[in-house]
C-alpha positions in Angstrom: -24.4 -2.6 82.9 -24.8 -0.2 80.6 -21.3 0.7 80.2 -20.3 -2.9 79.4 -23.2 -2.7 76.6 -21.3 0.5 75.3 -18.0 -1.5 75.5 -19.6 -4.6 73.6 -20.8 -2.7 71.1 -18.0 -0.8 70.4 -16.1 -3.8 70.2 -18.5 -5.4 67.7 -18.0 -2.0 65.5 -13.8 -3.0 65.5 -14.8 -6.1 64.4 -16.2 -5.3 61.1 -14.7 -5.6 57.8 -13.8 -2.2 56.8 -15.3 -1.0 52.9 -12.3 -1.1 50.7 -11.8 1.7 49.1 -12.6 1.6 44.6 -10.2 0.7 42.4 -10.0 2.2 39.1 -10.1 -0.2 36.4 -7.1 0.5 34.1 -8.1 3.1 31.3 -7.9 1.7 27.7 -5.5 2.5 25.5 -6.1 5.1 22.3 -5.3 4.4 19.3 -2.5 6.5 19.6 -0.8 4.8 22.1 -1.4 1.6 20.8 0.3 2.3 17.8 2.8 4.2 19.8 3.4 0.8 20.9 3.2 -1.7 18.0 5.5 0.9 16.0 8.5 0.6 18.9 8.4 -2.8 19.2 8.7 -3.1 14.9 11.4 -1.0 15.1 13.0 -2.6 17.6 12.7 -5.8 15.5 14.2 -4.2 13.2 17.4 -3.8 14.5 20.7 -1.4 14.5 21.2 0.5 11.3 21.2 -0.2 8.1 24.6 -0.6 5.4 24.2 1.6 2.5 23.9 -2.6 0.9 21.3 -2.9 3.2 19.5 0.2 2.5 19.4 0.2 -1.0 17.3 -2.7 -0.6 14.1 -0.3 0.9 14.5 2.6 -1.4 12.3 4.1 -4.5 8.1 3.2 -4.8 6.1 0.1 -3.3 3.2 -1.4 -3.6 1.6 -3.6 -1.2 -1.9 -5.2 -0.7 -3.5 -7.4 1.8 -6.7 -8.9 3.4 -5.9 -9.8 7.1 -4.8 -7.9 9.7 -1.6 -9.2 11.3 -4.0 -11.3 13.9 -5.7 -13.3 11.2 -8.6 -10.8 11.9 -11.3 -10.0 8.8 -10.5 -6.1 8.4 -11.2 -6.2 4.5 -8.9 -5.8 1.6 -6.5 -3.0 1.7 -3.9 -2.3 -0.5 -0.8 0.5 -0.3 0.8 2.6 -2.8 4.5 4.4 -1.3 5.8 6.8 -3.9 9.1 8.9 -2.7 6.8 12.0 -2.1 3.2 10.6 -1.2 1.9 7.3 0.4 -1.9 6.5 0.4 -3.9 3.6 2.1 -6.9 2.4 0.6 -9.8 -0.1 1.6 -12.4 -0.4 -0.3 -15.8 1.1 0.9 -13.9 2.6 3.8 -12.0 5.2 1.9 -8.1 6.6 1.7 -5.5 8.0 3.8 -2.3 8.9 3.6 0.4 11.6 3.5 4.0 13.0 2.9 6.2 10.6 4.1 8.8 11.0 6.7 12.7 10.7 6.3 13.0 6.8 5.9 14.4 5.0 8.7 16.3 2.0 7.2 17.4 -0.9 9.2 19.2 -4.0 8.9 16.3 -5.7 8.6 13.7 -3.2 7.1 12.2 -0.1 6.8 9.6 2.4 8.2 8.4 5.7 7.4 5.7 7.4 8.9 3.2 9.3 6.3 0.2 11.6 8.0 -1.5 8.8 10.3 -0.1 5.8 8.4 2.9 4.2 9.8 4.6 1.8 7.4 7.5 -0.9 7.8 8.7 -2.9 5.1 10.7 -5.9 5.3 12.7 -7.8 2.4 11.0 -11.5 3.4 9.2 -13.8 0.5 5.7 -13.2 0.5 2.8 -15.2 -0.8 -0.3 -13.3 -1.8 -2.9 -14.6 -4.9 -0.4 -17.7 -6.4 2.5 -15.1 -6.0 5.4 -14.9 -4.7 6.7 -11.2 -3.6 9.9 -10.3 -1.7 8.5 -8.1 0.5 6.3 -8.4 3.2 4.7 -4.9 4.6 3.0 -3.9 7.7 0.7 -1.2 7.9 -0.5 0.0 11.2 -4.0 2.6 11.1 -6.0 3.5 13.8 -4.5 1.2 16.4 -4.9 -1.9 13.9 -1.8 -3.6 12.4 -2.9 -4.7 8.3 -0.3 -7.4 6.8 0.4 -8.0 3.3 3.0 -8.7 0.4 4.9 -6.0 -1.5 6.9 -5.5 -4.4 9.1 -2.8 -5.8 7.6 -0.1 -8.4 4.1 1.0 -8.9 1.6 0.3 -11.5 0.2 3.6 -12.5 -3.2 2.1 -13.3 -3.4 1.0 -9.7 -3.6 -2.4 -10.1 -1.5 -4.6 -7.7 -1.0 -7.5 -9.5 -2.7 -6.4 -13.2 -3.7 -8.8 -15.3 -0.6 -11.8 -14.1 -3.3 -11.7 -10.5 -5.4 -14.5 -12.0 -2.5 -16.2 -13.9 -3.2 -19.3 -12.8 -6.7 -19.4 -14.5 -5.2 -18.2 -17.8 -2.3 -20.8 -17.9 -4.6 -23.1 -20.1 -4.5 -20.9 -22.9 -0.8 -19.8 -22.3 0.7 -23.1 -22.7 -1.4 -23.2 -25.5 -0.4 -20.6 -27.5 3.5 -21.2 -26.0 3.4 -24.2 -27.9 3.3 -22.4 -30.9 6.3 -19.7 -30.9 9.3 -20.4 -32.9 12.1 -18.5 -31.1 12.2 -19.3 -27.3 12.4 -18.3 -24.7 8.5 -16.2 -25.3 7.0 -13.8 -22.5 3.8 -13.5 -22.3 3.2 -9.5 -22.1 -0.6 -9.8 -21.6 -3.4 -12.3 -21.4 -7.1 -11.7 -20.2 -10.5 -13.7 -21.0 -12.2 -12.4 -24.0 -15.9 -13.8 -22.9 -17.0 -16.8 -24.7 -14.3 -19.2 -24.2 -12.0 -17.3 -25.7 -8.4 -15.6 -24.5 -6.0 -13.5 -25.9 -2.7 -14.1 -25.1 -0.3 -11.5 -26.0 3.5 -12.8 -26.7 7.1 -11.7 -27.4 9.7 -14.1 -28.6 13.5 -14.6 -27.9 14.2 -12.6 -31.4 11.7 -9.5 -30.4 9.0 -10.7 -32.6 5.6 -9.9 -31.3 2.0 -12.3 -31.8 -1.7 -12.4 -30.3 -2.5 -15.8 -29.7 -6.5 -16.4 -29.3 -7.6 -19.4 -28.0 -10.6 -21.1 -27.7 -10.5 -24.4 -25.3 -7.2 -25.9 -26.0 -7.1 -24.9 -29.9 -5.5 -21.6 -31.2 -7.6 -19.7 -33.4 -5.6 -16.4 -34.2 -1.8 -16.2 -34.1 -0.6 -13.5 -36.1 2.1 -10.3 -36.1 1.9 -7.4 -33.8 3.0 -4.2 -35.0 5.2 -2.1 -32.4 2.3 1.0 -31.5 0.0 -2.3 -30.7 0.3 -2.1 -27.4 -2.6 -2.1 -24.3 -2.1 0.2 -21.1 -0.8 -2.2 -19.0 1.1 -4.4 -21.8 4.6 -5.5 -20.6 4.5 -5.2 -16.4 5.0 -7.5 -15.8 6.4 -10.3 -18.2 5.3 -13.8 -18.0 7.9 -16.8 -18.5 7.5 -20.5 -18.0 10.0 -22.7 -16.2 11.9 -22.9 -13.6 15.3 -21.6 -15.1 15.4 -17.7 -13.9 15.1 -15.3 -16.5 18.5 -13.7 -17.7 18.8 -9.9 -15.7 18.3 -7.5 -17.3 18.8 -3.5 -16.1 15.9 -2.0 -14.3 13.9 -5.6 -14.7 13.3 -8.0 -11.4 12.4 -11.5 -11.7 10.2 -13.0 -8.8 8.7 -16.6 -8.6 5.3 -17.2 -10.1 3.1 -19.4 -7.9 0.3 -21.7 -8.0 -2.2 -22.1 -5.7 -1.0 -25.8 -4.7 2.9 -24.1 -4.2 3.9 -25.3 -7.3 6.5 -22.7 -8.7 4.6 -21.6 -12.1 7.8 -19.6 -14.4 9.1 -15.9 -13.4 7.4 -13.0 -13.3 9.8 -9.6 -14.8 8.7 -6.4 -13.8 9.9 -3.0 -14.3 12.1 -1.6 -11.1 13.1 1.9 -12.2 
């Protein structure tokens, strides 16, 4: 009796469902090897090498801003300034970063460089930011977190990414207004910004060089007189503002990009310095 009681109960121990033994739940990536990761498959997007026609498309300065990160995800305003020996990376109230930039690696269909902990790709795409259109789009990745934005060619030294043509749209009242008055056309519009009490200064060159303020105030013109040559401001001339939808003329180390509003409606040509 008692050795089938030692049998049963040794057959009962069989029976039991054996403890499993832990498994480790997968570690999380770093930041590292995340953007180990997001920068292998951009390049692989990319693709094979790029022509020296190609190439020449990605080389000298850029400047590209943003809001989103690539996933539609609220990481703030950024903005990115990529000289040929320096880039930095900005977000306001979060500070800079940056570095020497790499050798470029230039693609068929883009660019990347690598500066300090910054990897950047640009890629020659249209890109709507603010009621403009740029021809770049650029990707940023930081800290495991991929920032998308627009880009354009050239740098304003002030630091400004759009300077004063960012709110054209608002000031296109009071340039149509004082377009209406120049003699020799096609006019630029070289600067406009509000002047606080329903005024704005519009600042003009026509086809024959000639150079006017124009001062507004609701749809009337006020001022409109002769600019002398040393009247200029800081950021006067880059860019150029024209209307219509004929492209401007080109013009050596001058690119013309669309001009957008809001609604998509294609506003005139913005001219900017490219060299």
């Amino acid at each position: 009796m008692g050795a089938a009681l030692v049998l049963s109960a040794g057959a009962l121990t069989a029976c039991q469902p054996q403890s499993e033994a832990p498994v480790e739940a997968p570690a999380t990536p770093s930041d590292a090897e995340r953007e180990a990761a997001l920068a292998a498959e951009q390049l692989a997007a990319l693709g094979a090498a790029a022509s020296p026609q190609q190439r020449a498309a990605y080389e000298g300065e850029f400047q590209a801003s943003g809001g989103l990160d690539a996933l539609g995800m609220g990481e703030g305003a950024w903005e990115l300034r990529l000289l040929t020996d320096y880039a930095q990376f900005s977000r306001p109230g979060l500070g800079e970063d940056g570095g020497i930039p790499g050798e470029r690696d230039y693609r068929e269909r883009g660019m990347r460089v690598v500066a300090g902990a910054v990897t950047i790709t640009i890629i020659q795409q249209a890109c709507t930011a603010s009621g403009l259109e740029l021809p770049y789009v650029a990707h940023v990745i930081y800290e495991g977190v991929v920032y998308e934005g627009c880009a354009r060619r050239g740098v304003n030294e002030g630091g400004e990414t759009g300077g004063w043509a960012s709110v054209l749209p608002d000031l296109l009242p009071a340039i149509d207004t004082c377009l209406a008055r120049v003699e020799s056309r096609p006019a630029r519009v070289t600067f406009a910004t509000p002047l606080g009490g329903g005024e704005t200064s519009v600042r003009l060159r026509e086809a024959d060089g000639a150079r006017r303020e124009c001062i507004t105030a609701g749809n009337q013109v006020t001022v409109f007189e002769t600019l002398s040559d040393i009247d200029r401001r800081g950021t006067e001339g880059d860019p150029e503002f024209q209307r219509g939808a004929s492209r401007p003329a080109a013009q050596t180390c001058r690119t013309a990009e669309r001009a957008m509003a809001r609604s998509g409606e294609q506003l005139g040509w913005l001219i900017r310095r490219s060299c």
